[in-house]
Each structure stands twice: as C-alpha cells, then as structure tokens.
N, C-alpha and C positions, 0 to 999 in steps of 0.2 A: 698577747694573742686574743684575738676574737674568739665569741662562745660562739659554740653553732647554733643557738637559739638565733643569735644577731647577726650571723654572715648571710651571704646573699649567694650565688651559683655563676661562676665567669664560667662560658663555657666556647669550645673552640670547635667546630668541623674540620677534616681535615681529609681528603683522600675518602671519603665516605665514613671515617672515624670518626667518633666523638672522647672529645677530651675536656673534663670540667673539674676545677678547684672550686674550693670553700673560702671563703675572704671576709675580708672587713669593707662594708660598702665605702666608707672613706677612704679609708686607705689606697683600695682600689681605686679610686677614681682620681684622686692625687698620681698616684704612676701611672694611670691612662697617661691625664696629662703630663708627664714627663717628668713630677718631682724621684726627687732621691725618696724611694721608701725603704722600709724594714720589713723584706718581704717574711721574713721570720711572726714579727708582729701580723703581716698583713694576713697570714694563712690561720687558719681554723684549724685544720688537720692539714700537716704534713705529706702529702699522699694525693695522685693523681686518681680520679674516677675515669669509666665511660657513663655513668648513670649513679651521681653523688646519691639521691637520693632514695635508692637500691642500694647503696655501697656495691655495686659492681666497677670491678676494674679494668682495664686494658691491659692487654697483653703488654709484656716487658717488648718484645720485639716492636709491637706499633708503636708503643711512647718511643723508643730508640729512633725507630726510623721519622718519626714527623717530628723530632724536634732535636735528632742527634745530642741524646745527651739523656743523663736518666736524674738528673741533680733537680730536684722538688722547684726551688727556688728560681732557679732560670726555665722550668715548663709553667709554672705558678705565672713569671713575669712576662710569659712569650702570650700564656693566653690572656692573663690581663689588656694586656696592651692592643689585642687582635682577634681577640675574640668577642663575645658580646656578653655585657653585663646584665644579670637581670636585678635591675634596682626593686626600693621595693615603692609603694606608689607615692609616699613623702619625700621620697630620695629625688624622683623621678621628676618630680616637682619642680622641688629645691633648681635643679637641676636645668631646667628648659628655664627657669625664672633667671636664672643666674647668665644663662647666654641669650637668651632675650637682653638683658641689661648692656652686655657685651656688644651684640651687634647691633644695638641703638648709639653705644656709644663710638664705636665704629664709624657706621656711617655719618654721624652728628658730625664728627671731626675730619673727617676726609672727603666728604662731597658737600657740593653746592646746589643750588638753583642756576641754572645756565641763562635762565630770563632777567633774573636779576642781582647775579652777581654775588649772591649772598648766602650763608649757611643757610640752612635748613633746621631751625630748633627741635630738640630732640622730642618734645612733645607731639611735635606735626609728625614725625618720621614714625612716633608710635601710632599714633590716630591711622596712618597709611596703611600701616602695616596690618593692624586689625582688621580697614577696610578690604583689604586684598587677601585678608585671612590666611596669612602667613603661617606656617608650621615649622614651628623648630624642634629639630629634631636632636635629643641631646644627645646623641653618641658623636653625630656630626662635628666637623674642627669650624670654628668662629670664618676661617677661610673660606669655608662653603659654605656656612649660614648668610654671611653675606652678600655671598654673589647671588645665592637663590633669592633674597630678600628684597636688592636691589632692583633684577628681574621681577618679581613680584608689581612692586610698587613704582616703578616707572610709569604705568600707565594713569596712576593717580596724581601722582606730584611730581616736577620737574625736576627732576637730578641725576648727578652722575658725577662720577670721583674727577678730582682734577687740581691743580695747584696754582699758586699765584703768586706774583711777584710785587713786594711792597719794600719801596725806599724809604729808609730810616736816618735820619739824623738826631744823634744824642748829643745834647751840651756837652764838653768838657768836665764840667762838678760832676758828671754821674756816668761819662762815657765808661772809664775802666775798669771802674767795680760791677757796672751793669753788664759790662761785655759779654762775659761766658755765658750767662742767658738768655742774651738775646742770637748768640749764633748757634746756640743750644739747642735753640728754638724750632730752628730749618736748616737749610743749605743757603748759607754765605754766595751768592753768583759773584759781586763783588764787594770790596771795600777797599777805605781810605781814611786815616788818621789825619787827620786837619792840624794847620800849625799853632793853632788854638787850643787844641789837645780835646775837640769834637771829633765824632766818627761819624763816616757815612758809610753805609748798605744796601746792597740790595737783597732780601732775603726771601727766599723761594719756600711756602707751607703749604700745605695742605689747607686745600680751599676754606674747608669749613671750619678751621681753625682763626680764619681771619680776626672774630672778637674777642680769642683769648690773646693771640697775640699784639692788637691797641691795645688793649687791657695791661698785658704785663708791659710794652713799652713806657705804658703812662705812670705805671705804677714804679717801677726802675727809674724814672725822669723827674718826677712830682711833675707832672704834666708839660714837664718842659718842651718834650723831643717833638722832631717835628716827622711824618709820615705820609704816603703818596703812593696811591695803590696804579701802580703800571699794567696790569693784565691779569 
C-alpha cells in the first residue's frame, strides 16, 4: 500500500458529485491502461472522499447511486479508469515522453510517403511533429494521439496510413523454417509451395513497415530470397 505522502488524487465528477481516492501514481496508471492491478496495493486509504484533501466524504446514498455498489475497490477502479489523474509533474513527464515514443513509433510503421512510396524514418516524423508543435496529451489513448498527429503534420510532410503488397520467393534450404515469420509478418493474399520445396507470396504490410520486412526476409534467406514490391 502506497503512503499518502506518495499517492496522487484520481478524482471523478459525476451528476454534479465529486468523488476522489488516494493511489499509487503507478499503479494507477498501469489500470488506466488496462493492466490486472492490486487495487488493495493501489489505494492509500480504503475510503472514498468528495474533497480527499479535507477528508470530507460523500454521502452513502451518492456513492450508492453513481456507481451502484459501495465496495472501495470497484469505486477506487471505476474512478481510476474514468476519472482524471492528477500526476505529479515527473509522472507527468515520464508520461507524455512515453506516448510521444508510442505515436512515432506508430506512425513510423504504418504510413508512407505517397510521392515516393517509401516509409518515413521516424526521425523526420519527429522533426514534423515538433514543427507543427504537436501536443500530447497523456491522458489521451495512442488512438487519438495519432489521428490528432497525423492531422497536425500533413501539412508538413507527405503521409498517410496505407499498405502494400510485396511478392516473396524463399529458396527451399530456408522456405519452412522461415515460414511462420514471414506470414507472421502481414496477411498472406496468396501462396504456393514449389515442387522444389520454395515458396511464393504475396504478403500485404503496413506500408512503413516495408524495410523491416527486406530486412527480415534477407535475414531468414542469408540473402537468398528473392522480392517485388506490387503496389
């Protein structure tokens, strides 16, 4: 269990209510995102507030009515998840750094340049994004940091999500041990086992992904396999 020295304040609105627990900043923000926690561990004090830092409380009747239930642990985890964290400004940090990272890596792997066919290295997409003075905002889901993002930097740099289709042919010596990671990779549109004991593909990725997947064919091949980017 968290001291209260180190918990942070989840706090919920609700019907003009206010409803706030005491937590562990990690832990909370671990069950944000949807891990299994120990909301035991997670909570400070066992005990719902309207105003933690008054210790006033809400009537038994409003915890009852906005969240049907008067059990600490499932009011604890209804406002975690839905209500708003207030980190403290390290956390907060941490926090917007960590889904910055996320939605570069994101976009790096799932969109292209439409003028020239090609990923967009994740450096450029940062530089964009700075230029277009992006705001990430950490409560926000990776979901909608991205779509904001992309809007953002459109108007800087050529891109836009979309996939593509590259035929593959593996030798024999490395077709069936290679297999499962190369259809691992994308979605298979088609294939064919050769009576030489080669395979051929056609495997649909995520645009920007195109260099890691040469990469892993080459590497699976010892640069044998051969490759032919169709659209």
């Amino acid at each position: 269990m968290v001291t209260l020295d180190n918990a942070i304040t989840a706090r919920l609105k609700h019907s003009g209510k206010h409803f706030e627990v005491l937590v562990d900043p990690e832990l909370a923000l671990r069950s944000r995102k949807g891990d299994d926690v120990d909301i035991s561990a997670m909570l400070a004090v066992e005990d719902v507030f309207e105003n933690a830092s008054r210790g006033d409380h809400p009537s038994k009747e409003d915890v009852e009515k906005t969240f049907e239930t008067t059990d600490i642990h499932a009011i604890a985890e209804h406002i975690v998840k839905h209500g708003e964290l207030h980190l403290t400004k390290e956390q907060r940090k941490q926090l917007i750094e960590d889904k910055r990272r996320q939605v570069v890596s994101v976009i790096a792997s799932g969109a292209f340049n439409p003028q020239t066919k090609a990923p967009h290295p994740p450096s450029r997409i940062e530089k964009a994004m700075e230029e277009a003075g992006v705001h990430i905002d950490p409560m926000k889901s990776i979901d909608e940091l991205v779509k904001t993002t992309m809007k953002a930097i459109r108007p800087i740099i050529p891109i836009r999500f979309d996939t593509v289709e590259i035929a593959v042919k593996i030798p024999a010596d490395y077709a069936a041990k290679s297999y499962g990671e190369v259809v691992g990779f994308g979605e298979v549109l088609k294939e064919e086992w050769q009576a030489d004991g080669s395979w051929i593909g056609v495997v649909k990725i995520p645009a920007g992904m195109q260099l890691d997947f040469y990469g892993l064919v080459n590497r699976i091949s010892k640069g044998s396999a051969e490759t032919k980017f169709l659209r």
